[in-house]
N, C-alpha and C positions, 0 to 999 in steps of 0.2 A: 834153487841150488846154485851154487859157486865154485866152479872146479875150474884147476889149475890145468891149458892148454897149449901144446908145445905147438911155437910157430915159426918158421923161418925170417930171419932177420936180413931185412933186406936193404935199408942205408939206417944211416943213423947221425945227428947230427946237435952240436951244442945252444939250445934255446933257454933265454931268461933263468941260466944257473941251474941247467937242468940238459939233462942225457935224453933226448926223444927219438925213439925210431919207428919206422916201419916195419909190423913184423906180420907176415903172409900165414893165412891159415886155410890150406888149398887154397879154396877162388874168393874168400874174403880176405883182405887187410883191415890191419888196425893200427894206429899209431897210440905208442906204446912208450912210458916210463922206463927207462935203462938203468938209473941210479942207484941199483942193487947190482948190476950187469958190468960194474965200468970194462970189462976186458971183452965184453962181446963186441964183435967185429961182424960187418954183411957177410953173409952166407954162416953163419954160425943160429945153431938152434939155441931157443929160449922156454921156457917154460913162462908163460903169463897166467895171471892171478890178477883182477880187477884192475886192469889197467899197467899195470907193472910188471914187467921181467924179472923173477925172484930168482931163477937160475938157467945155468946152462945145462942143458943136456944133449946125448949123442946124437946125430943124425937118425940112427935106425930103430933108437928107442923110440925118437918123436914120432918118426910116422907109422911105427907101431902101434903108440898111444892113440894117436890122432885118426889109426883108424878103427881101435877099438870104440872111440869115442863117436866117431859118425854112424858106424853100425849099432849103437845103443840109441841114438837116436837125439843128443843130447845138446852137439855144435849149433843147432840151429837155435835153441833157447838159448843158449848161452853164447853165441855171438849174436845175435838177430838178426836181422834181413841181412839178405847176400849183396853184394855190392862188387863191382868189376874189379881185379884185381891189378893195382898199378905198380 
């Protein structure tokens, strides 16, 4: 399964013609495609999909979503191992 989850975007910066950030999901990161995102700024929520930020969304939706989504059991398959967050 491949579901779309919202993560806090935490810098972001221009590499090889391409929009890259870091975007925090609780205590994992993941560095993240922006190129559908150009307006998102740090501290701004995203919604990610296979690698890419396809939208923005509210603050209290995402960690709504994000904790309906830990209590179904699902961020751990779909982010895999946990990793410190930086």
């Amino acid at each position: 399964m491949c579901l779309a989850i919202p993560g806090k975007l935490i810098w972001a910066e221009e590499r090889d013609g391409n929009r890259i950030g870091k975007v925090q999901f609780g205590g994992i990161t993941r560095e993240v495609f922006l190129n559908f995102v150009p307006e998102a700024v740090p501290g701004d929520y995203v919604i990610v999909h296979v690698g890419f930020a396809i939208s923005l969304v509210d603050a209290v939706e995402a960690e709504r979503t994000f904790q309906l989504l830990e209590a179904a059991g699902v961020l751990e398959v779909e982010l895999g191992a946990a990793e410190p967050a930086t």
